[in-house]
C-alpha positions in Angstrom: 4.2 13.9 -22.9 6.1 10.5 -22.6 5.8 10.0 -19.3 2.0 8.3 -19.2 2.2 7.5 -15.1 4.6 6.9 -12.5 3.2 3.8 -10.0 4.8 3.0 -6.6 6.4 -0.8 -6.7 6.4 -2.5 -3.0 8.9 -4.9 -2.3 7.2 -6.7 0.6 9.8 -9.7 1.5 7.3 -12.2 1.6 4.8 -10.6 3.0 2.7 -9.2 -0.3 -0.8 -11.6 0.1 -0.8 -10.8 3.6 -0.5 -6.5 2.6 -3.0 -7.3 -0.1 -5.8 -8.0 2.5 -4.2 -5.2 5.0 -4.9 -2.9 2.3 -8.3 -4.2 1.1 -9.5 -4.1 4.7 -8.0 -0.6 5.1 -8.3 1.0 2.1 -10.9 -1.0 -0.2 -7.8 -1.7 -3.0 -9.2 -4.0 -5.2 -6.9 -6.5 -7.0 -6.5 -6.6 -10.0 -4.3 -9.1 -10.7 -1.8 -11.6 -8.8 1.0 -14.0 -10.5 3.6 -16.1 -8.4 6.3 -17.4 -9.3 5.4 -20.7 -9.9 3.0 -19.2 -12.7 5.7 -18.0 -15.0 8.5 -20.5 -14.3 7.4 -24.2 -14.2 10.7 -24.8 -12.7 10.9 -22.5 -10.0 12.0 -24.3 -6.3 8.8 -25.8 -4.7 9.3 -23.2 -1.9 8.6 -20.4 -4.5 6.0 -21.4 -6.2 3.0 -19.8 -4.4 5.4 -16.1 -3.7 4.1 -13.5 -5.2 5.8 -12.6 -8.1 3.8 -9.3 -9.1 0.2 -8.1 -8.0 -1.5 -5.1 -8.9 -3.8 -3.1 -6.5 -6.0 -0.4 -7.3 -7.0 2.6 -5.5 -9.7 4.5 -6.8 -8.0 6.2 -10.3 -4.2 4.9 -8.7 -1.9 1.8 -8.8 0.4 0.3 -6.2 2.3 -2.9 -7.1 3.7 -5.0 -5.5 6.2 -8.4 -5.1 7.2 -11.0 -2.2 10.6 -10.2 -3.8 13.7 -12.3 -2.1 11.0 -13.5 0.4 13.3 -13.6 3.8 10.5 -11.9 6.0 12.7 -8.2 6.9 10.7 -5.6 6.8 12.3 -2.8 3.7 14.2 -0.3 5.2 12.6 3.0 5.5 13.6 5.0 2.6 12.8 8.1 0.7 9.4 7.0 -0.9 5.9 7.4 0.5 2.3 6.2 -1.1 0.5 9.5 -1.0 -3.9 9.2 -0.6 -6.0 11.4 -1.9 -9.3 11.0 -0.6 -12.6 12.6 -0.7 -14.4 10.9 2.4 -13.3 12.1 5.8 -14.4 8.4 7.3 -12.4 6.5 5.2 -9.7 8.9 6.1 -10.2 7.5 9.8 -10.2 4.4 9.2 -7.4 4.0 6.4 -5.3 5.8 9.2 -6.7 3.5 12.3 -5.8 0.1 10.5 -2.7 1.1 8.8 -1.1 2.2 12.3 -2.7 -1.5 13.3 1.0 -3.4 14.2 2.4 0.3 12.6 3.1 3.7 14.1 1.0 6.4 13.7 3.8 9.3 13.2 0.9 11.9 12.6 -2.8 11.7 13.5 -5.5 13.1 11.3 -5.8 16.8 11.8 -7.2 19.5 9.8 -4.2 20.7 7.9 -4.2 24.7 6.8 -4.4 23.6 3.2 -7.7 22.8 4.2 -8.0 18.9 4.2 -7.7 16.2 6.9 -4.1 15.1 6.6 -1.7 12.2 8.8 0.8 10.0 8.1 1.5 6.4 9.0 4.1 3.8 8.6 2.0 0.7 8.6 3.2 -3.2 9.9 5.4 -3.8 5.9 7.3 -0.4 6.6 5.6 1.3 4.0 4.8 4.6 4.3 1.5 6.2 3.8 0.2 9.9 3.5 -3.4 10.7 3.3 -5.1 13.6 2.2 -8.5 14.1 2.4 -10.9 16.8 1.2 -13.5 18.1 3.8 -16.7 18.0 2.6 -17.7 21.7 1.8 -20.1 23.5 5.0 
């Protein structure tokens, strides 16, 4: 197949070190790497230099990258992309969701979903959206 993976890119105007912790805290991401700008272009405006120009999170087996972008502070729009979770620990599942909706909106609460998992959704404080499934532990 020539496709090898698809990987959701988050343009976080200026706010990508400060989503890199959110989602270390929330989610245990681990980065894997981090370049600004003033990295790659020894020229780049003194205001620049320490933006992020491209970081790379992991999440267990997935990738989410991620950029400062044109840096102005707005919040992206809400558009027609979500970061879907899967997740095999119910309490991670809680607490991904609980400091996620921190300075976000929870738009659906964990509940047990007739697929069988834990499932909820949540717009966290960037405006990136977030869906997490979780498998519940077999009875």
């Amino acid at each position: 197949m020539p496709i090898q993976s698809a990987t959701p890119y988050l343009n976080l105007n200026g706010r990508a070190e400060e989503a890199i912790d959110h989602y270390q805290r929330a989610l245990g991401a681990t980065l894997e790497s981090l370049l600004r700008f003033g990295d790659m272009d020894p020229h780049c405006p003194e205001a620049r230099r320490q933006s992020v120009m491209h970081a790379v999170l992991k999440l267990g087996d997935g990738t989410v990258m991620m950029s400062d972008g044109d840096s102005d502070g707005t919040p992206p729009g809400v558009g027609p992309v979500s970061v879907a979770l899967g997740m095999n620990d119910p309490a991670l599942a809680h607490h991904a969701i609980g400091v996620l909706g921190e300075a976000g909106r929870v738009m659906q609460p964990l509940i047990d979903a007739p697929w069988g998992a834990l499932f909820g959704m949540v717009a966290d404080k960037f405006g990136v959206h977030w869906m997490l499934n979780c498998e519940k532990p077999a009875s």
